[in-house]
TORKOL-4160 file (C-alpha; in steps of 0.2 Angstrom, whole numbers, padded with zeros to 4 digits, m for minus):
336
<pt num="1" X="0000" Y="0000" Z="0000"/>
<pt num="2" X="0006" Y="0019" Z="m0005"/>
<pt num="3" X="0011" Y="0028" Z="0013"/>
<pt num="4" X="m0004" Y="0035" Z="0021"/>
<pt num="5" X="m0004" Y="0053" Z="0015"/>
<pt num="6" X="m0004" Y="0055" Z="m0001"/>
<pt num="7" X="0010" Y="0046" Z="m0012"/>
<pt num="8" X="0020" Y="0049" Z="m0025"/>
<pt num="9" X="0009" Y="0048" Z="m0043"/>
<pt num="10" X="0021" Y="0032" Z="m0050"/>
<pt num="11" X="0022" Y="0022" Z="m0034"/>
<pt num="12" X="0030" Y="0006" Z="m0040"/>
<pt num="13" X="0013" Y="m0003" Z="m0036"/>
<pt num="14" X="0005" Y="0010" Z="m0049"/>
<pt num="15" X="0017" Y="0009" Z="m0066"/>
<pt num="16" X="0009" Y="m0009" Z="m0068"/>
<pt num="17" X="m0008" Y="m0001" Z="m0074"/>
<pt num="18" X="m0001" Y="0016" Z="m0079"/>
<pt num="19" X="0014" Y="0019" Z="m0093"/>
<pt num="20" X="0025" Y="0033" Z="m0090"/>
<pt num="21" X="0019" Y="0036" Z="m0110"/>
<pt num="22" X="0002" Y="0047" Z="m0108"/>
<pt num="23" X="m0013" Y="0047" Z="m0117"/>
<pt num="24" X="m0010" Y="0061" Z="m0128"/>
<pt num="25" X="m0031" Y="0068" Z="m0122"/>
<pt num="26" X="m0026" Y="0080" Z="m0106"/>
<pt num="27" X="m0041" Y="0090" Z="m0099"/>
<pt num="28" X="m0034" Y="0098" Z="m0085"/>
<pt num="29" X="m0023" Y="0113" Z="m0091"/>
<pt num="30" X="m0007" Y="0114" Z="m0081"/>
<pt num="31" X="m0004" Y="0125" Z="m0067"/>
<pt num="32" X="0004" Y="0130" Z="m0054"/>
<pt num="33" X="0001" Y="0121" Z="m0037"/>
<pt num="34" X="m0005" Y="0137" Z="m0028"/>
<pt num="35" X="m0017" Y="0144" Z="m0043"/>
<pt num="36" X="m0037" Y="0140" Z="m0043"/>
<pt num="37" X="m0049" Y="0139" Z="m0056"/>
<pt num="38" X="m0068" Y="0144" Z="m0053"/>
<pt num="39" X="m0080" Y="0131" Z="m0053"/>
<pt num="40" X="m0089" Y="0135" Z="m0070"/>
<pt num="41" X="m0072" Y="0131" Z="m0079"/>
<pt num="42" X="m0071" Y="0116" Z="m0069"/>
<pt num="43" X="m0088" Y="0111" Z="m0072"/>
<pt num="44" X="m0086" Y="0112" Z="m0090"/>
<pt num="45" X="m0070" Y="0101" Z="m0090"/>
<pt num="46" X="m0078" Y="0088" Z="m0081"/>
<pt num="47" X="m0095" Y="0088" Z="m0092"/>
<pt num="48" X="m0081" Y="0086" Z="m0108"/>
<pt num="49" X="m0070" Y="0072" Z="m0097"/>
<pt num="50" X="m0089" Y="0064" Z="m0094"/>
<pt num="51" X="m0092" Y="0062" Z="m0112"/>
<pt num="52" X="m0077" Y="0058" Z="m0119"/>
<pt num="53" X="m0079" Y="0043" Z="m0105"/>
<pt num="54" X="m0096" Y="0038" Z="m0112"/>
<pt num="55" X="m0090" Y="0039" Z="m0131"/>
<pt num="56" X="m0075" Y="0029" Z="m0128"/>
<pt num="57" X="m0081" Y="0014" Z="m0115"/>
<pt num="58" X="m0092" Y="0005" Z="m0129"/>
<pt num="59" X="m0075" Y="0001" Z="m0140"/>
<pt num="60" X="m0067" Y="m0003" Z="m0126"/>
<pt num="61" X="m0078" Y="m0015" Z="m0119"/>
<pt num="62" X="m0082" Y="m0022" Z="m0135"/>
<pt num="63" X="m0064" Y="m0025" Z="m0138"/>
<pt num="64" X="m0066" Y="m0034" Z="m0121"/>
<pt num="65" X="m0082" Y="m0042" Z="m0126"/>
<pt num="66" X="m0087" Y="m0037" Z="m0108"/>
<pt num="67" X="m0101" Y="m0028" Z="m0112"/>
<pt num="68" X="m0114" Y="m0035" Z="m0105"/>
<pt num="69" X="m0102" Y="m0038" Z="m0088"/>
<pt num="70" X="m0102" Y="m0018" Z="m0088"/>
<pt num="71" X="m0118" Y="m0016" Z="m0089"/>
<pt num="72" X="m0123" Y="m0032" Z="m0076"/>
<pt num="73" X="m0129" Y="m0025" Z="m0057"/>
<pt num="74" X="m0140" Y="m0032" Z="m0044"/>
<pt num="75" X="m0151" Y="m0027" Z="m0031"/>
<pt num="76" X="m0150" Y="m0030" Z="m0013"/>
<pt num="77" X="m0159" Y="m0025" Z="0001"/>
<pt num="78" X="m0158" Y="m0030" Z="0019"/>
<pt num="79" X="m0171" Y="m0040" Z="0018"/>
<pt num="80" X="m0167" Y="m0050" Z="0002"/>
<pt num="81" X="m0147" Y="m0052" Z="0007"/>
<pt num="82" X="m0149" Y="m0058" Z="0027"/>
<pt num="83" X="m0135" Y="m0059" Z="0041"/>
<pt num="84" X="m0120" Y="m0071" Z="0037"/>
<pt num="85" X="m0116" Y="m0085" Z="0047"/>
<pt num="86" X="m0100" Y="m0087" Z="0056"/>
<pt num="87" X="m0085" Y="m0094" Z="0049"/>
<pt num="88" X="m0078" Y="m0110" Z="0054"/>
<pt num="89" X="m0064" Y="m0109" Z="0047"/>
<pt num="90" X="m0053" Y="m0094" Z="0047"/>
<pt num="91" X="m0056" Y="m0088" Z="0028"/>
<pt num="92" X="m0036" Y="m0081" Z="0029"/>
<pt num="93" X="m0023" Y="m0085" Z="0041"/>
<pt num="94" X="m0025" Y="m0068" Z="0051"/>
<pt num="95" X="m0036" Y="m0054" Z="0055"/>
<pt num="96" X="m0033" Y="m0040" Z="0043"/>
<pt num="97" X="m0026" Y="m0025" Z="0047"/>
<pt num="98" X="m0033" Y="m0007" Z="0045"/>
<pt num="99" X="m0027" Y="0004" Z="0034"/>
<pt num="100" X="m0031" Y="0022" Z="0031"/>
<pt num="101" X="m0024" Y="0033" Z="0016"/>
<pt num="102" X="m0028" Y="0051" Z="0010"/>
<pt num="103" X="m0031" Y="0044" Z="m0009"/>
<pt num="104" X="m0045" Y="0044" Z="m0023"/>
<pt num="105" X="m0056" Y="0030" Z="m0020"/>
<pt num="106" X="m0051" Y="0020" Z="m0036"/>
<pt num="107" X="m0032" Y="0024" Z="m0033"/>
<pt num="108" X="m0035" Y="0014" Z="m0019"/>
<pt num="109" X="m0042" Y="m0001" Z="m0027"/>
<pt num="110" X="m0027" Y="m0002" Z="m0040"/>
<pt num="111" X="m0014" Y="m0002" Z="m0027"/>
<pt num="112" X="m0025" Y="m0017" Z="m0019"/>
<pt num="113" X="m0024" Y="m0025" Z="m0036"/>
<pt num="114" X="m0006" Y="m0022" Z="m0041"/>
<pt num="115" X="m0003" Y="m0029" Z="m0022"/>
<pt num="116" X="m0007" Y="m0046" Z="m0030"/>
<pt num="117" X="m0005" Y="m0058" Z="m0013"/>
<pt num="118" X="m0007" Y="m0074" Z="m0021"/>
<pt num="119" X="m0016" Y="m0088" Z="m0013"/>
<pt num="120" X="m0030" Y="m0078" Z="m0006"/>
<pt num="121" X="m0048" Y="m0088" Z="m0010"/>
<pt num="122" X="m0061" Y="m0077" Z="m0014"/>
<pt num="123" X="m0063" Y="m0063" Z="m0030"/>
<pt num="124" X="m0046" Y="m0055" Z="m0032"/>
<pt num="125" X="m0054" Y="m0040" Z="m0036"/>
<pt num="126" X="m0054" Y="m0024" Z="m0024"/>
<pt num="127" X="m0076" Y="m0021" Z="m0021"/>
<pt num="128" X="m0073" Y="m0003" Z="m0016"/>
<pt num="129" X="m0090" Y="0006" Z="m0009"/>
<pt num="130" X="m0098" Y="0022" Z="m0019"/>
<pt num="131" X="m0106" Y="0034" Z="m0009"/>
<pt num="132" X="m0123" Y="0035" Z="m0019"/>
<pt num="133" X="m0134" Y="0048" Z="m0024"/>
<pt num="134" X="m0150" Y="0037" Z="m0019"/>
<pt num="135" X="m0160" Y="0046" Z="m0032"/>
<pt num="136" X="m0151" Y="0049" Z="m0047"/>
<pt num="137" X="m0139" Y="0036" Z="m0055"/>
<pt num="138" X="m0120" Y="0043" Z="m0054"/>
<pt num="139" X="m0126" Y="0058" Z="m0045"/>
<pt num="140" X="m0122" Y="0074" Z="m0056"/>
<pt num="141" X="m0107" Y="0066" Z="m0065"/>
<pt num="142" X="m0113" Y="0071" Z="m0083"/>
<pt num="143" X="m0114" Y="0088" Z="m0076"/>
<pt num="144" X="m0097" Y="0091" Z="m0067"/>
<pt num="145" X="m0102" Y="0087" Z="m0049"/>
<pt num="146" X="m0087" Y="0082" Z="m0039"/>
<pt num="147" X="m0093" Y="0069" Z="m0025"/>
<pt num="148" X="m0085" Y="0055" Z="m0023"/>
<pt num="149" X="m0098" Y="0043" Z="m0034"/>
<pt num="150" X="m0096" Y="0056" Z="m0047"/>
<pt num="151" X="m0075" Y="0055" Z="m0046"/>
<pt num="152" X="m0077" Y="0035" Z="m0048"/>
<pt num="153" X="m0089" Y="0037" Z="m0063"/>
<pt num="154" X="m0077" Y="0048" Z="m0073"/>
<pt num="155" X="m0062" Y="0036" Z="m0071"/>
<pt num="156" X="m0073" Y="0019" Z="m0075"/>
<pt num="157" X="m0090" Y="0010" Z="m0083"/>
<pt num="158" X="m0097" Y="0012" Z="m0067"/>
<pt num="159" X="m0113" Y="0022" Z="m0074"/>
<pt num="160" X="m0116" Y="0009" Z="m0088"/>
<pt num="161" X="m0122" Y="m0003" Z="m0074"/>
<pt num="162" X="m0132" Y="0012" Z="m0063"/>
<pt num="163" X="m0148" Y="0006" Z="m0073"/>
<pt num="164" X="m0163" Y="0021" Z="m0067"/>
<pt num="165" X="m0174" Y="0006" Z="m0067"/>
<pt num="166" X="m0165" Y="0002" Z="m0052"/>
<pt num="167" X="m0168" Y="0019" Z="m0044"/>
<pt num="168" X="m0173" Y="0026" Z="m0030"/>
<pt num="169" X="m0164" Y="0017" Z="m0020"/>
<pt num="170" X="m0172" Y="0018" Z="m0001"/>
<pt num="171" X="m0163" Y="0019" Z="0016"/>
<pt num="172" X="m0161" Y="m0004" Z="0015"/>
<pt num="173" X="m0156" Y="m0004" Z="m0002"/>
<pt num="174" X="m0139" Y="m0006" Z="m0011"/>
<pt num="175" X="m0131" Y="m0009" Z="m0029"/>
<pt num="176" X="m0119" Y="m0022" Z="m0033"/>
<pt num="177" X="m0109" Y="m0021" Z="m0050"/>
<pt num="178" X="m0097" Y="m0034" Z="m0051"/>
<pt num="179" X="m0087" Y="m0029" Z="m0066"/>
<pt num="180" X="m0082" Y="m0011" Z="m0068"/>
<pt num="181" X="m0066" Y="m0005" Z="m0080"/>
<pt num="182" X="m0056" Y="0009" Z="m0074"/>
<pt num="183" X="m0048" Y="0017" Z="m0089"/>
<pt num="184" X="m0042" Y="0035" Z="m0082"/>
<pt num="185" X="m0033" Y="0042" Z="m0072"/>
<pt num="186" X="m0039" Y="0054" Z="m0057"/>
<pt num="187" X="m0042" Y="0072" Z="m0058"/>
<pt num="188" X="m0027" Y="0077" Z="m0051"/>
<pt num="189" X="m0015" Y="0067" Z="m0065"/>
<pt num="190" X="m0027" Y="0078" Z="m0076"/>
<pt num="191" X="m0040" Y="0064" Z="m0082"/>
<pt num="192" X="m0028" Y="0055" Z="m0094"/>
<pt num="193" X="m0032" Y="0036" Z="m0100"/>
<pt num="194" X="m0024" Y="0025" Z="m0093"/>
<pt num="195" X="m0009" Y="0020" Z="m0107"/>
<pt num="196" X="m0011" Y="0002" Z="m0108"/>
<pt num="197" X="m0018" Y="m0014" Z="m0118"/>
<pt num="198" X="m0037" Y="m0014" Z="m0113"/>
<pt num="199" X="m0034" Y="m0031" Z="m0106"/>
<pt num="200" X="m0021" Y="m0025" Z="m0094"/>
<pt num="201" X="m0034" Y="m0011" Z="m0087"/>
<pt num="202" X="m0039" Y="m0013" Z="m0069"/>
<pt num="203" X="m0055" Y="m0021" Z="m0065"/>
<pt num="204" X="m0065" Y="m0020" Z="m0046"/>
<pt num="205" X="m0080" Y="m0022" Z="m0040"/>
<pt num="206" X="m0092" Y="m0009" Z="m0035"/>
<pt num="207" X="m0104" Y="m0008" Z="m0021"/>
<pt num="208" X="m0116" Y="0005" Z="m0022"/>
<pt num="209" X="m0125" Y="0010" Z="m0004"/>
<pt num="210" X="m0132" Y="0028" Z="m0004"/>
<pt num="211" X="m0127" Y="0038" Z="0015"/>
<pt num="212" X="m0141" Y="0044" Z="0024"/>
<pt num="213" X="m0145" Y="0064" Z="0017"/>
<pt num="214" X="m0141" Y="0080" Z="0031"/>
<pt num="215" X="m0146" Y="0069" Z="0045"/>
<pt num="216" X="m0148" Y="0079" Z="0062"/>
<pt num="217" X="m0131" Y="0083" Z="0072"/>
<pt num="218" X="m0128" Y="0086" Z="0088"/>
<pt num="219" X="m0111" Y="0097" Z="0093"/>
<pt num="220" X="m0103" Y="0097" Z="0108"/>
<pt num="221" X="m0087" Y="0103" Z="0114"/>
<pt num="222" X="m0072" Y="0094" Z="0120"/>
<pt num="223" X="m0059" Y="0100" Z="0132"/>
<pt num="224" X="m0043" Y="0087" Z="0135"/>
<pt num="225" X="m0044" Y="0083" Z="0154"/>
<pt num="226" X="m0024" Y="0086" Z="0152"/>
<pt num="227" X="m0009" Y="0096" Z="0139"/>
<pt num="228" X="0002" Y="0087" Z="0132"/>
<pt num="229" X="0015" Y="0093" Z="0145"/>
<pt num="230" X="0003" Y="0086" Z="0157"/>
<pt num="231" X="m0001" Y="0102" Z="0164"/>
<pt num="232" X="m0022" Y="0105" Z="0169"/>
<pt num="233" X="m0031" Y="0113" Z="0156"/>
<pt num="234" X="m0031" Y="0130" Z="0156"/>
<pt num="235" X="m0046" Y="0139" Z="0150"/>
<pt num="236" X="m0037" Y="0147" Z="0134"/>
<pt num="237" X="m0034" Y="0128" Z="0130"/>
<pt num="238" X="m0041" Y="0126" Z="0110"/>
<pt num="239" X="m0058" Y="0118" Z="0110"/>
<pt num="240" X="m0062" Y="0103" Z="0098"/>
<pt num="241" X="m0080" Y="0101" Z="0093"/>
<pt num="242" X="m0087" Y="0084" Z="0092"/>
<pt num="243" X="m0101" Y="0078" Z="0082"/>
<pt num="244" X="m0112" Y="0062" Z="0082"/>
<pt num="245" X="m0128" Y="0058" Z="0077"/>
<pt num="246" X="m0143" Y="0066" Z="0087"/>
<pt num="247" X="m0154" Y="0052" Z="0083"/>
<pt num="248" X="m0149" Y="0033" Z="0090"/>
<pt num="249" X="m0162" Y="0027" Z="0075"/>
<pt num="250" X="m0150" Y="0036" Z="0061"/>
<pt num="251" X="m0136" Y="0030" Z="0069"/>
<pt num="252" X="m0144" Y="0012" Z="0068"/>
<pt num="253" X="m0150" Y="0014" Z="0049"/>
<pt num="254" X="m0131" Y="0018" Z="0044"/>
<pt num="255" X="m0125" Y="0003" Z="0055"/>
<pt num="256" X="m0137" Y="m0009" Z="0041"/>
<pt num="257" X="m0130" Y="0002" Z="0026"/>
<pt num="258" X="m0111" Y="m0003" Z="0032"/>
<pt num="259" X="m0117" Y="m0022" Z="0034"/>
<pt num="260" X="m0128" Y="m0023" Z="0019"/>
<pt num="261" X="m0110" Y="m0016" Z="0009"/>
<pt num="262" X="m0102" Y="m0028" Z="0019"/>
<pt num="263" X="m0113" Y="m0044" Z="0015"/>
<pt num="264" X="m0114" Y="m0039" Z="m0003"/>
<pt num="265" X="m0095" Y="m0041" Z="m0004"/>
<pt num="266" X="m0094" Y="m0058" Z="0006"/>
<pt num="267" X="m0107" Y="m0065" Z="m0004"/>
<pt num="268" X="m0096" Y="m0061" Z="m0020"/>
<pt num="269" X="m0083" Y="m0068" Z="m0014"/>
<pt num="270" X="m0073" Y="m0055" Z="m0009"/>
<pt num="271" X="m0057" Y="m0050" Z="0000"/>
<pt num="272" X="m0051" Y="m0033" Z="m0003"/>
<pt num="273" X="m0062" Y="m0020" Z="0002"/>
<pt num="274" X="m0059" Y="m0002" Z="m0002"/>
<pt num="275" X="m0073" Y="0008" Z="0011"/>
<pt num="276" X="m0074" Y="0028" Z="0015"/>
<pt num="277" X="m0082" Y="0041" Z="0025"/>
<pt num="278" X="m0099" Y="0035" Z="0021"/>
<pt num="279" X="m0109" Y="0053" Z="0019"/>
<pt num="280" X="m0097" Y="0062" Z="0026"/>
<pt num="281" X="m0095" Y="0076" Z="0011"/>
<pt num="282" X="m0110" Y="0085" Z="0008"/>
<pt num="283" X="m0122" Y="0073" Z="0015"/>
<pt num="284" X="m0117" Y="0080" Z="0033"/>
<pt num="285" X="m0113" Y="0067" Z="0041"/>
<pt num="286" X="m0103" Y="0066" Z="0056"/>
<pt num="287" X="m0086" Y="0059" Z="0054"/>
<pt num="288" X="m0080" Y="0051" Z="0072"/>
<pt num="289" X="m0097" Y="0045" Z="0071"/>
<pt num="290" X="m0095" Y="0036" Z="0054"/>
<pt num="291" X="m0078" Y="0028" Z="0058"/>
<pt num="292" X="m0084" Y="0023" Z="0075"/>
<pt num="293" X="m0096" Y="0014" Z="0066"/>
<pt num="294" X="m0086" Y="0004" Z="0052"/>
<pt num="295" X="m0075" Y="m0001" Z="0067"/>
<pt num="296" X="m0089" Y="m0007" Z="0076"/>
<pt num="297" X="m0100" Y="m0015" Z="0060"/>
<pt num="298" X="m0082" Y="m0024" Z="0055"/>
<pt num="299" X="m0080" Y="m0031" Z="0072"/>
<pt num="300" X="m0099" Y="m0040" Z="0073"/>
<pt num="301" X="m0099" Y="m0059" Z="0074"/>
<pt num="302" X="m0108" Y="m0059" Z="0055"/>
<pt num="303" X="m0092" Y="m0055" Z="0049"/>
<pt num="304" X="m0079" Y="m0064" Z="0059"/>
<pt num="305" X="m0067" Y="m0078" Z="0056"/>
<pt num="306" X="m0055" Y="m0067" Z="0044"/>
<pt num="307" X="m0065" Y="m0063" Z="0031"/>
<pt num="308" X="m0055" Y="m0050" Z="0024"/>
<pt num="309" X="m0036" Y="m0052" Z="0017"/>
<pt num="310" X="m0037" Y="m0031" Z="0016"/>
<pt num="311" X="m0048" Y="m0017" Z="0021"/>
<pt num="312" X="m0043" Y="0000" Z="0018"/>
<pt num="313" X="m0051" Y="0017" Z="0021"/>
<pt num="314" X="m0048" Y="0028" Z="0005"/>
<pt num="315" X="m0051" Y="0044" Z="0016"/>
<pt num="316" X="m0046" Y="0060" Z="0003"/>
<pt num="317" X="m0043" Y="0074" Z="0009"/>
<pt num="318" X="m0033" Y="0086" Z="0001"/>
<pt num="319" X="m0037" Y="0101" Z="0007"/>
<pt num="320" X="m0032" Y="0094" Z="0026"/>
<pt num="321" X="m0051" Y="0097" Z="0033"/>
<pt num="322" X="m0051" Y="0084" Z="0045"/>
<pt num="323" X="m0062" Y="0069" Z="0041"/>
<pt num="324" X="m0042" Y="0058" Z="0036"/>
<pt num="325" X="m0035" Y="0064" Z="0052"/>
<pt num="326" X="m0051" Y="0058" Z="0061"/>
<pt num="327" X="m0053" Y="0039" Z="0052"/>
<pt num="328" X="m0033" Y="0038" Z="0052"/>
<pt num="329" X="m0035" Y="0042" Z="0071"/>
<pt num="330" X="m0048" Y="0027" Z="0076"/>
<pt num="331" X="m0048" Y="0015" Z="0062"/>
<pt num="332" X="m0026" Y="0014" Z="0058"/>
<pt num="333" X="m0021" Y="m0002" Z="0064"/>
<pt num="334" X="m0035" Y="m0011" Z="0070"/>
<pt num="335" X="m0037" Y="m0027" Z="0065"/>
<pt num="336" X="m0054" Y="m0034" Z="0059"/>
């Protein structure tokens, strides 16, 4: 795995999906790292990189015959997909161990694939979670939005298998799509293709589970009992706020979304599991909250005996806003 802030862009683990030799398509002008571009430019770049994406995909996968596997996703619910029984037997030889890095979601998943630990049983490919918009399919991705299911649908085939029939998704719901191509690169290596035989591109799997949307927060302040000399507080001392769910009910309804993501991947047969701050962008949820919550969904007997060979929390952050610090904080390390 890359180190957990964010890595250098031809991380060893990387050049076996991505050629030093570009693409000659670049959509992101070059600039300095301190300049800024308003949204509108931004916008219309994105809407251009989104349609490029949807002209080029059906040559691809026809050269790949994999059409129809793009196009393929299934319904769940927590209804129809119901609580795992234990393991046995220990799936892999040891718990895995939490991992927490400031990357793009997908960037996450290739390192996982490129990791290659042979031996493991299960689907080799990474099923990485996309934050839903439960209403729309792909969220605003064909208008320049920049969520997180909006930054995955711009890199990959993802919204070739987000049928509307399928929509809207309610609070039980989730998507699986088993086979989606990744064919760019992210925003920040300016939206290149990926320079590579189709056949080499990187496949994962994708499970689709929309957050719960501006539910009620409560804020409180924290004051540390102690400084880190060990001196008492003093009442100059910095403040940190704290936020967790107001309601135990919304808490609980985002403790079934986590397993349901959960139980779709195990069912599938998979390992790897690239997961994220659920809702936490501009869904407003609260982040010590949400990763408190994956730590304790992860832990629950349902999903015991070693399920996972690799978990890893692709939490970006680039403008250093706090939600990586918070999941790096309680989730690095632990084993699940």
């Amino acid at each position: 795995m890359p180190s957990p802030r964010r890595s250098n862009r031809h991380h060893e683990r990387y050049r076996h999906f991505s050629n030093i030799t570009r693409a000659s398509e670049r959509y992101w002008p070059r600039r300095r790292q301190n300049d800024s571009m308003s949204s509108s430019p931004i916008r219309e770049i994105l809407r251009a990189v989104a349609e490029d994406t949807c002209g080029i995909l059906p040559k691809l996968l026809k050269a790949l015959q994999t059409e129809r596997d793009a196009r393929k996703s299934i319904k769940f619910s927590t209804t129809n997909l119901p609580f795992l029984e234990p393991l046995p037997i220990p799936l892999h030889p040891r718990p895995a161990t939490i991992k927490v890095i400031n990357e793009d979601t997908l960037n996450a998943a290739i390192w996982l694939l490129a990791s290659g630990k042979p031996g493991h049983s299960g689907d080799s490919r990474p099923a990485v979670l996309n934050f839903a918009n439960s209403r729309k399919p792909g969220g605003g991705w064909m208008n320049g939005a920049m969520a997180q299911e909006e930054t995955i649908c711009y890199r990959s085939s993802l919204a070739l298998s987000l049928h509307p029939r399928l929509y809207p998704l309610n609070k039980y719901e989730g998507l699986y799509s088993p086979y989606v191509l990744v064919m760019r690169e992210d925003m920040a290596s300016g939206h290149h293709r990926i320079d590579v035989e189709p056949e080499k591109l990187p496949v994962v799997s994708v499970l689709t589970v929309p957050a719960l949307r501006n539910p009620k927060i409560r804020r409180f302040e924290l004051r540390a009992s102690y400084s880190v000399a060990g001196e008492p507080p003093t009442a100059n001392m910095r403040l940190k706020d704290k936020e967790v769910f107001y309601y135990d009910e919304d808490r609980d309804i985002t403790k079934g979304k986590m397993r349901l993501a959960l139980r779709m991947a195990a069912q599938h047969g998979h390992c790897k599991l690239v997961l994220g701050a659920l809702g936490c962008g501009v869904f407003g949820n609260p982040p010590e909250d949400i990763a408190h919550c994956w730590l304790s969904v992860l832990r629950e007997n349902e999903f015991s005996g070693n399920r996972w060979s690799e978990v890893c929390f692709a939490i970006y952050d680039p403008k250093d806003e706090g939600n990586y610090e918070i999941f790096n904080g309680i989730l690095s390390g632990q084993e699940v």
